[in-house]
N, C-alpha and C positions, 0 to 999 in steps of 0.2 A: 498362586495369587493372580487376579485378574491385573490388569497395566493401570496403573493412575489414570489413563484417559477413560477406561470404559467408566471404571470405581465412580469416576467425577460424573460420569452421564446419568450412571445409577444412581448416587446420590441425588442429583438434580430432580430425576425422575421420583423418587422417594418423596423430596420434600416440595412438588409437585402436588402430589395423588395424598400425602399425609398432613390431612391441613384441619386444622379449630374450626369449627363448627358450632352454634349456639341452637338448638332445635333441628327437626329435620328438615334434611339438606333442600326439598324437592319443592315444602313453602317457603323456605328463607331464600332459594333464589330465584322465588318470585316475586318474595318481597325487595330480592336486589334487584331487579332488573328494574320493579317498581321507582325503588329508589332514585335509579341511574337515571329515566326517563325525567322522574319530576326536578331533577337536577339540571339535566338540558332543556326542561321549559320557564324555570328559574320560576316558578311562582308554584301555590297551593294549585293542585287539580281540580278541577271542577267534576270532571270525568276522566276513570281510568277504563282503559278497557286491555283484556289480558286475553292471547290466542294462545291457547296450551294443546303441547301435543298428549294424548292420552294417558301417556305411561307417567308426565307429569303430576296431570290431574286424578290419577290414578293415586299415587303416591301420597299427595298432599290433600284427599276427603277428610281423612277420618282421624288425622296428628293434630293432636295438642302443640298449641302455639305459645313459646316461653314466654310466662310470666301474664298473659292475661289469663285462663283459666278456661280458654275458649276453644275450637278447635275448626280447622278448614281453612280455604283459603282467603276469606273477604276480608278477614280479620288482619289477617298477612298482606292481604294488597295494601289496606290502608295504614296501616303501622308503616311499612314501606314509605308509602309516600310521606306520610306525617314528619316520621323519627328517625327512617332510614338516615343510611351515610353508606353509598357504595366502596367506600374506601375499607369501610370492615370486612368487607366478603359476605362469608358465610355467619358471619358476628354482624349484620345488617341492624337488627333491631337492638343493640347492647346500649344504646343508652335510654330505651324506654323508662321511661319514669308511670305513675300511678294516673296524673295529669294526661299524660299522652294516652293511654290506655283509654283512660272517658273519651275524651276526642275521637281516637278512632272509634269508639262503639258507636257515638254519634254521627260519623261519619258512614257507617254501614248502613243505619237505621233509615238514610234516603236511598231505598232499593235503584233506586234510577243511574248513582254515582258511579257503580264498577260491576261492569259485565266481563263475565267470564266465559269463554268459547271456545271449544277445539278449532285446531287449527287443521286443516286438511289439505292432503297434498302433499306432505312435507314427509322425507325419508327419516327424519332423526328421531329418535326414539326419546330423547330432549331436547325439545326446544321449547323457547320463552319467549313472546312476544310482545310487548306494553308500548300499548300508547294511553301518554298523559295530553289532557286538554282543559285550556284556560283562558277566558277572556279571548278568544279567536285563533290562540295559539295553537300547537298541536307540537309533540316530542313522542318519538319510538327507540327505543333500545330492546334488543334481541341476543339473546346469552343462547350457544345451542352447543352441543355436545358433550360439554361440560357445565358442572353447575355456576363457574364464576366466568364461561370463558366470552366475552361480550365480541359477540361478528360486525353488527349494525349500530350503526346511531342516526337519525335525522331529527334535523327540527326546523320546523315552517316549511319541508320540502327539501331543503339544502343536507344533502348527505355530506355526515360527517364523518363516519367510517363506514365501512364495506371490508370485511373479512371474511364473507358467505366463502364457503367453499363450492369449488364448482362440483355441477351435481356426478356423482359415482366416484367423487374421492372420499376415501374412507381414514379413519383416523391411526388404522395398523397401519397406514403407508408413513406414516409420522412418528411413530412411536419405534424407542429402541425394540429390538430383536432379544428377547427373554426365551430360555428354556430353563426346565429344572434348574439342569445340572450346573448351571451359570449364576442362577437364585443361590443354592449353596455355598458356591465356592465365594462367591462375593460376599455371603451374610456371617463363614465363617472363618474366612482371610482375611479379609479385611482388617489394615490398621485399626483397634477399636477407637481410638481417638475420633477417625474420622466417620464413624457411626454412632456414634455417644449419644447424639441427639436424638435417634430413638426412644430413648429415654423419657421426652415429653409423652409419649403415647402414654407410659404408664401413671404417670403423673396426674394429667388430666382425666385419664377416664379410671383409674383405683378412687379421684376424690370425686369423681361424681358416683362411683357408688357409697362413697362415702355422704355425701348430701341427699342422697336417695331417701338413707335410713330417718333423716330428721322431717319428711311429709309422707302423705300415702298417694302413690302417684299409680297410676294405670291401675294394672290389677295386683301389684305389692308385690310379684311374684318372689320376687327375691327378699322382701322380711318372711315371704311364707315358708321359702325354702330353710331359713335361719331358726326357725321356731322350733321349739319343743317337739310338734306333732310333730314336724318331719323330718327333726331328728331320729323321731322312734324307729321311721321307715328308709331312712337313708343314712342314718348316723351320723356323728361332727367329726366329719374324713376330710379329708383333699376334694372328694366329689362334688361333697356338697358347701364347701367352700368356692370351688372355682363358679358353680353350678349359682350360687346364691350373689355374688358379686359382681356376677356379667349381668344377670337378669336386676340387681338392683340400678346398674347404669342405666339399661336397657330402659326399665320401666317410666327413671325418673326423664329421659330424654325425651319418650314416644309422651310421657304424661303432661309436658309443655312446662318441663324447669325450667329459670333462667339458668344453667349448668351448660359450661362449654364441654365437648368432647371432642376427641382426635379422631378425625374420620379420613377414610380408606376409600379411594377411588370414590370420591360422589358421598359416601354416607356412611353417618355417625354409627349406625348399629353394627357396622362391618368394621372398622374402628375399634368399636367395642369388644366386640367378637373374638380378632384377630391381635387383642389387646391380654384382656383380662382374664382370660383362662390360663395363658403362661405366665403372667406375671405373679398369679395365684400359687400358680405349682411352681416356680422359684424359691418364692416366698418360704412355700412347705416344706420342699424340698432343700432346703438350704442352697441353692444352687447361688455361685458366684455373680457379682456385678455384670463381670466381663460374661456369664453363660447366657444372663439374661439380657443384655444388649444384642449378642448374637441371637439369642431365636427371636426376640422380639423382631428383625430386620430380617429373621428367615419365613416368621411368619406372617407381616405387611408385604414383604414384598411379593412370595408368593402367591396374595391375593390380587395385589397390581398385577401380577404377570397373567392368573387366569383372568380379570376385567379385560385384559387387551383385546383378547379374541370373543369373549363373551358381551363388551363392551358396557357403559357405566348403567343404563337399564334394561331392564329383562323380563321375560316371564319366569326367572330364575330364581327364589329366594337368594337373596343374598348370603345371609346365614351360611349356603352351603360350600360359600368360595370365602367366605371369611371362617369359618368350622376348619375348612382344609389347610389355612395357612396356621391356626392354629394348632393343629395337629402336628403338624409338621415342626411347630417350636417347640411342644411340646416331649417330642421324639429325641431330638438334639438336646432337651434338659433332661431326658432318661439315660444321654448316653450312645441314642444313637446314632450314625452311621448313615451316609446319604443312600444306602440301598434299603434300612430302614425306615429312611422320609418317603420314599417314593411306594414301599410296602403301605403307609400311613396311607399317601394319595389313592391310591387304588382303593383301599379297604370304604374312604369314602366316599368315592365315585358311585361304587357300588351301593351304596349304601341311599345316600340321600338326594341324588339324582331324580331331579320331578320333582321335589319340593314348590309347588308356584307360591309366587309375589303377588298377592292380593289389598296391596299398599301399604303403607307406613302406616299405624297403629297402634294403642297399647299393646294387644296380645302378639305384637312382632316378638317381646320378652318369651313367651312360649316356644315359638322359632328357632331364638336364636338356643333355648336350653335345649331343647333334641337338636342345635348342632352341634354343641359343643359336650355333649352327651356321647356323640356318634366321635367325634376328634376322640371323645378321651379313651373309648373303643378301639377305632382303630390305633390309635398311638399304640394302646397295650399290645394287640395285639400283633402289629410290625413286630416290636421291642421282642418277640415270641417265635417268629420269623414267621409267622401267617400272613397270608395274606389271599385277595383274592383274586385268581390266576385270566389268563388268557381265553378258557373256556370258559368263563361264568359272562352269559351277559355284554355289557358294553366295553368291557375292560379288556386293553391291549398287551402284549408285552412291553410296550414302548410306553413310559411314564407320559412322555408330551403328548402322544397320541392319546392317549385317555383324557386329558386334558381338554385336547381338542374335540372328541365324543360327546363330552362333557357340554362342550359349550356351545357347538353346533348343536343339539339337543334344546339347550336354553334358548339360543338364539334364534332358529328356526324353525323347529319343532312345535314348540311349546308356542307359537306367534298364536296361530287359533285359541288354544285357551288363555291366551292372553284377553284375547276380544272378548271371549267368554266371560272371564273373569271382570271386563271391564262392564259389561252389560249389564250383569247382574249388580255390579254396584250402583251403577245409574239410575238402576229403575227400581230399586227397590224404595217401598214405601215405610220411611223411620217415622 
């Protein structure tokens, strides 16, 4: 068992990176920074204007915004300022009413109010920058590396905070030192008392696939996967249980429910992901309280440990580092063995590596089902003692090392088609 000091750092870290969420994370913390700014100008904006770095605006085109029935970011800037309250976080717009909703439509409809602009120059792969202006005033607040984490504030000139990091500090110089073998022993030593609270993950995001099933949100994936047809072709297994209750989250989150979810480093569908395929096969599996609090924390935090080096956006689908932490709780509810978690990790490295992040989305629900398709693969076959070895490919002897291939891949590799990918979005004519 790891020392009460580390246990407490982990935890902290845990309930850090596993935090509620109301829509995707990438316009609601634009609509928080929105918020924050028009807070420091103390009046309605006249004009907003928002510098976003790409992989932001990338992220938050083409998401459904909870509860209007609209989707992008103007919608989100102005809610923000309207209705926001920075003090919810990622729950920014939760007390939107039907009233505020008109307001903000009207509010967009004078194109001149909120310009939206990359921000250039800038090394973070998130950052947010809003300024609100009113009556001669002027308020900036700047949230960057994380989605809640606020560096900047000024207003009229007068800085009021400055937490910019100086340029080539990086955020692994801050964050605890995670490998594997440190992810298990903490997720399954641990006093479970003191990780009980896990627990919430499956709470919130089993009842948002629960509220999924009462509209038709994205593209339904998961009432389609529930139906008859594809019962015919996938049968009513554990497959297509886990398979239909991720994607019904998934669908109702990307499709702009009002529905909170527990999200994972940055975002809800990693949350999702790294959520409700093991809470699934618990269920099925008759598996204990105590089994599923331990992989539910073997497979969060696993996905925390690979974001550190990968860091919170990417040209990475996320799906494939939340797939791997599920797989991984998945493994531990069969029964196995930390040399069968790390047979898991390899199998998916291999496997679903390259996946690109083409934004937040309905069809991210298609994503995240081939990931958690490929998790419930490799699981099986760890549990079989397969796995795929040192000569296939990117995969090392060394579980961390592969991890690390993994995400220098995502994070460097993969940067050109990111650009790619961001091009093609820009310029395409809808």
């Amino acid at each position: 068992m790891l020392d009460s000091a580390k246990r407490a750092q982990i935890i902290a870290l845990i309930n850090q990176e596993v935090v509620p969420a109301v829509g995707c994370t990438e316009p609601m913390a634009v609509a928080l920074c929105t918020a924050r700014a028009t807070e420091l100008l103390g009046a309605r904006p006249e004009k907003i204007t928002a510098y976003l770095s790409a992989n932001i605006i990338k992220n938050a085109m083409g998401v459904g915004i909870p509860g209007t029935g609209m989707i992008g970011l103007p919608i989100a800037i102005a809610l923000g300022a309207l209705v926001g309250k920075s003090k919810y976080e990622l729950e920014v717009i939760k007390d939107l009413t039907p009233e505020a909703l008109e307001e903000g439509k009207a509010y967009i409809k004078n194109g001149r109010r909120i310009e939206i602009k990359f921000k250039n120059g800038i090394a973070e792969k998130l950052y947010i920058e809003v300024t609100s202006e009113s009556d001669g005033h002027k308020a900036t607040a700047i949230i960057a590396d994380d989605h809640t984490n606020f560096v900047y504030e000024e207003f009229d000139g007068k800085v009021l905070k400055d937490n910019r990091k100086p340029e080539g500090e990086s955020d692994e110089e801050q964050t605890i030192n995670l490998d594997l073998h440190t992810v298990w022993d903490f997720a399954t030593t641990s006093p479970v008392e003191e990780i009980r609270f896990i627990l919430k993950t499956r709470d919130l995001n089993m009842s948002a696939a629960q509220e999924s099933r009462k509209g038709n949100y994205g593209h339904c994936l998961g009432k389609t996967i529930s139906r008859p047809l594809s019962h015919g072709i996938f049968g009513k297994t554990i497959f297509s249980e886990i398979i239909s209750e991720t994607a019904l989250a998934c669908d109702a989150r990307m499709g702009g429910a009002m529905i909170p979810v527990m999200s994972n480093s940055g975002s809800g569908n990693q949350g999702i992901c790294a959520t409700n395929p093991v809470a699934v096969y618990a269920r099925e599996n008759d598996n204990t309280e105590e089994e599923l609090i331990r992989a539910l924390t073997l497979s969060h935090l696993t996905a925390i440990y690979i974001k550190q080096s990968l860091g919170k956006l990417s040209a990475l689908c996320g799906c494939v580092v939340a797939g791997i932490g599920s797989s991984c709780g998945i493994v531990y509810l069969m029964g196995g063995d930390y040399q069968r978690v790390c047979y898991a990790v390899q199998n998916m490295i291999a496997n679903l590596t390259g996946m690109i992040c083409d934004g937040a989305k309905p069809s991210c629900s298609i994503k995240i089902c081939s990931g958690v398709s490929s998790a419930l693969l490799s699981a099986l076959l760890s549990m079989e003692g397969e796995h795929v070895t040192a000569a296939e490919g990117i995969i090392d002897e060394d579980v961390d090392r592969s991890i690390r291939n993994l995400t220098s891949i995502g994070k460097e590799a993969m940067c050109p088609t990111d650009d790619m990918v961001l091009d093609i979005m820009t310029h395409k004519i809808c």
